[in-house]
C-alpha positions in Angstrom: 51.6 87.8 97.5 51.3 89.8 100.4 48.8 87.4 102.1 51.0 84.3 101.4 50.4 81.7 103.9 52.0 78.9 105.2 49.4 76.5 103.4 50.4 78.2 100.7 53.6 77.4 101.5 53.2 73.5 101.6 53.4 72.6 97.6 56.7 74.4 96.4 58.7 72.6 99.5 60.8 70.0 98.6 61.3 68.4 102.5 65.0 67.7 102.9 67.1 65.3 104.5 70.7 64.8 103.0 73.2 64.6 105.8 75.5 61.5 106.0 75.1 60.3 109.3 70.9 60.6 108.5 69.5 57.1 109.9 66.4 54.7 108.4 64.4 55.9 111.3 64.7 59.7 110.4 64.4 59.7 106.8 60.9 57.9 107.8 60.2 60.5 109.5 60.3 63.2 107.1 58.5 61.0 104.8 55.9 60.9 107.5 55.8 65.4 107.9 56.2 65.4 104.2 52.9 63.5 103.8 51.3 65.6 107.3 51.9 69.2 105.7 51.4 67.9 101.7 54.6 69.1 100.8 55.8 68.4 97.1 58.6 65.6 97.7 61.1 64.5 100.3 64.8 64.7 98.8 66.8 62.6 100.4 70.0 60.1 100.0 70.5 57.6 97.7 70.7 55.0 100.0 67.3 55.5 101.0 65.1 56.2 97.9 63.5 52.1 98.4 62.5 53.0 101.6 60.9 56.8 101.7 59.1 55.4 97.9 57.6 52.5 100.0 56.8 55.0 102.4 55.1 57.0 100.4 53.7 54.5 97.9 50.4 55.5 97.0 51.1 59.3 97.9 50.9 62.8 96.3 54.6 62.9 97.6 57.3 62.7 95.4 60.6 61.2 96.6 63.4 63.3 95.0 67.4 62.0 95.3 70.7 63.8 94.9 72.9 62.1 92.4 77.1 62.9 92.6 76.6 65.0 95.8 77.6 67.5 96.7 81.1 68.1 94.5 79.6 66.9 91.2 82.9 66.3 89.3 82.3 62.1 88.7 82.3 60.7 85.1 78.9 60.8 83.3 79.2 57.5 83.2 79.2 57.4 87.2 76.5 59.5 87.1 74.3 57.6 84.5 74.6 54.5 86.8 73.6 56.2 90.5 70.6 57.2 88.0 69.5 54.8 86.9 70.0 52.8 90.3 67.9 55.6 91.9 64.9 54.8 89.3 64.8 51.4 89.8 64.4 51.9 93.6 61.4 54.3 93.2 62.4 57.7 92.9 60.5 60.6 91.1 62.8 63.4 90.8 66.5 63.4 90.4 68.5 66.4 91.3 71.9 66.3 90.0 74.8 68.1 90.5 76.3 69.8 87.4 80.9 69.0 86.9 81.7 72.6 88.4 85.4 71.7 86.6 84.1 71.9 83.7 82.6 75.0 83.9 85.4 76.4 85.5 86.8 75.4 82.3 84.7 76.6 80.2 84.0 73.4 78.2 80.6 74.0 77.6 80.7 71.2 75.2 81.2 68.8 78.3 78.1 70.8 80.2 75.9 70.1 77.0 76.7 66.6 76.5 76.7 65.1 80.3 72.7 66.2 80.8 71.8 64.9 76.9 73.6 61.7 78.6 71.6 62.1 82.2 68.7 63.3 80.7 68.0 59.7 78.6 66.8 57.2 81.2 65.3 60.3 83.5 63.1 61.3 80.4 62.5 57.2 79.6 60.6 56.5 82.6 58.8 60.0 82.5 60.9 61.3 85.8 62.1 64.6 86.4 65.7 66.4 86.5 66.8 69.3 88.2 70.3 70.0 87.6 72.4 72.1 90.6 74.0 74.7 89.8 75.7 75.7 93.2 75.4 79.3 92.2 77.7 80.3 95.2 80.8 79.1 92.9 80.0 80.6 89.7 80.5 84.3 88.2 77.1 85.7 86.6 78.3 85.0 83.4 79.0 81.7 84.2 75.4 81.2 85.9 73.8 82.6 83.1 75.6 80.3 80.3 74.4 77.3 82.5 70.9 79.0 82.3 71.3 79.1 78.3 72.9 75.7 78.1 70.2 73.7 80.4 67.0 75.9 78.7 68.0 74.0 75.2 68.3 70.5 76.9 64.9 71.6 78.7 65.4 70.1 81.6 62.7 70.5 84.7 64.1 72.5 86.9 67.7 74.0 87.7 68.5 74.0 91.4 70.5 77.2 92.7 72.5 75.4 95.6 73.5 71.9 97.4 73.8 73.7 101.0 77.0 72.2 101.3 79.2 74.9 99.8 78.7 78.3 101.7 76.0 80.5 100.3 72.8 79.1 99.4 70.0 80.6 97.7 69.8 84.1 97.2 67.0 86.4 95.6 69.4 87.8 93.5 70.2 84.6 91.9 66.8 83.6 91.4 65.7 86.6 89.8 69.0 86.2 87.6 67.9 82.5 86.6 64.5 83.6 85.9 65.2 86.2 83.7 67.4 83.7 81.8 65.3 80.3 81.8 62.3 80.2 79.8 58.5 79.7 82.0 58.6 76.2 81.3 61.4 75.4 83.4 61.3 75.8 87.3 63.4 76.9 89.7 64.6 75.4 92.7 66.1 77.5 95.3 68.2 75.9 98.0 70.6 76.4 101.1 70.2 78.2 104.1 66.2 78.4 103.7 65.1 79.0 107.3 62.5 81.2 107.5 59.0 81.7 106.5 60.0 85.2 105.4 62.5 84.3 103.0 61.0 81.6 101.5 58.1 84.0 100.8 60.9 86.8 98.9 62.5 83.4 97.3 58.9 82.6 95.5 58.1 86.1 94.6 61.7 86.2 92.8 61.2 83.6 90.4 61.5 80.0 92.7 58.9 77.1 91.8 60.4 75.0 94.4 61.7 75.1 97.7 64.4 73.1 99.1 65.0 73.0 102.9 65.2 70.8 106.2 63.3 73.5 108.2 59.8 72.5 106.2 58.2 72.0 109.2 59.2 75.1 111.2 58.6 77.2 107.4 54.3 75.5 108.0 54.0 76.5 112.1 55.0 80.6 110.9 52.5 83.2 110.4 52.5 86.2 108.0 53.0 89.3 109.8 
């Protein structure tokens, strides 16, 4: 990929907004750049999926929302009803955030059953799921038996990072997921994505996707 582009760029970025204080008048916004540079989706809040899918009704882009951000620890059940309230607004892709006190924990079993649980209405409406990880938390051998665990359930994608909890994405990591995922499943790498440079290494490890609020500044590099 030496001769990687910023065009080339355009369709793994996932343009991102997720900050609390983000306003109706900034999400339309990236909705707008989104659609400009063809980037693959804006993820955004909640809150705002009705408005960036009427935004962006009759677009290529997809509007992706976080679901139990950014700690993750809610009930399934919490989590099955900001889903299912997200799809009924409009949006495409769900990225949720795995219970980290479960892993912690080791209760695997929980792991398995919350995204059979999530997975239902996502897969009935023919939507997509990428589970976070937030690799930045977990041991190797905890990263790799979340790998195993969401390459049965065959989810979409798994997501390395919220952004929200100290180191994001790392090539390391992605290399590590993509040695333990199967093809068929992408990878998202997100946090601290700044640079055309290291979105570049972050593709060439393993990532499919690319999430980051610097989409924009990632299209205007150049290639050295």
């Amino acid at each position: 990929m030496n001769r990687f582009t910023s065009l080339q760029l355009a369709p793994y970025i996932d343009h991102t907004l997720l900050q609390p204080a983000a306003t109706t008048a900034a999400i339309v916004q990236i909705c707008e750049e989104a659609l400009e540079n063809q980037f693959a989706a804006v993820c955004i809040p909640p809150y705002y999926v009705s408005i960036a899918a009427e935004t962006l009704k009759d677009t290529p882009v997809k509007v992706a929302t976080v679901i139990d951000f950014p700690l993750g620890y809610s009930a399934t059940a919490s989590k099955l009803a900001a889903i299912k309230k997200a799809l009924v607004d409009g949006a495409d892709e769900i990225d949720i955030v795995q219970n980290l006190a479960a892993v912690k924990n080791k209760d695997w079993t929980y792991i398995s059953n919350e995204i059979a649980a999530c997975l239902q209405p996502i897969r009935l409406h023919n939507k997509v799921i990428k589970v976070i990880l937030e690799t930045a938390l977990l041991t190797e051998e905890e990263l790799i038996h979340c790998c195993e665990i969401y390459a049965q359930r065959k989810v979409d994608f798994v997501k390395t990072s919220t952004g929200f909890a100290g180191e994001g994405a790392t090539t390391k990591v992605v290399e590590l997921m993509r040695k333990y995922l199967p093809d068929t499943i992408g990878i998202k790498a997100s946090g601290g994505i700044r640079t055309f440079e290291f979105a570049k290494e972050l593709i060439e490890a393993g990532a499919t996707r690319i999430g980051t609020s610097a989409g924009v500044q990632l299209m205007k590099a150049t290639t050295s």
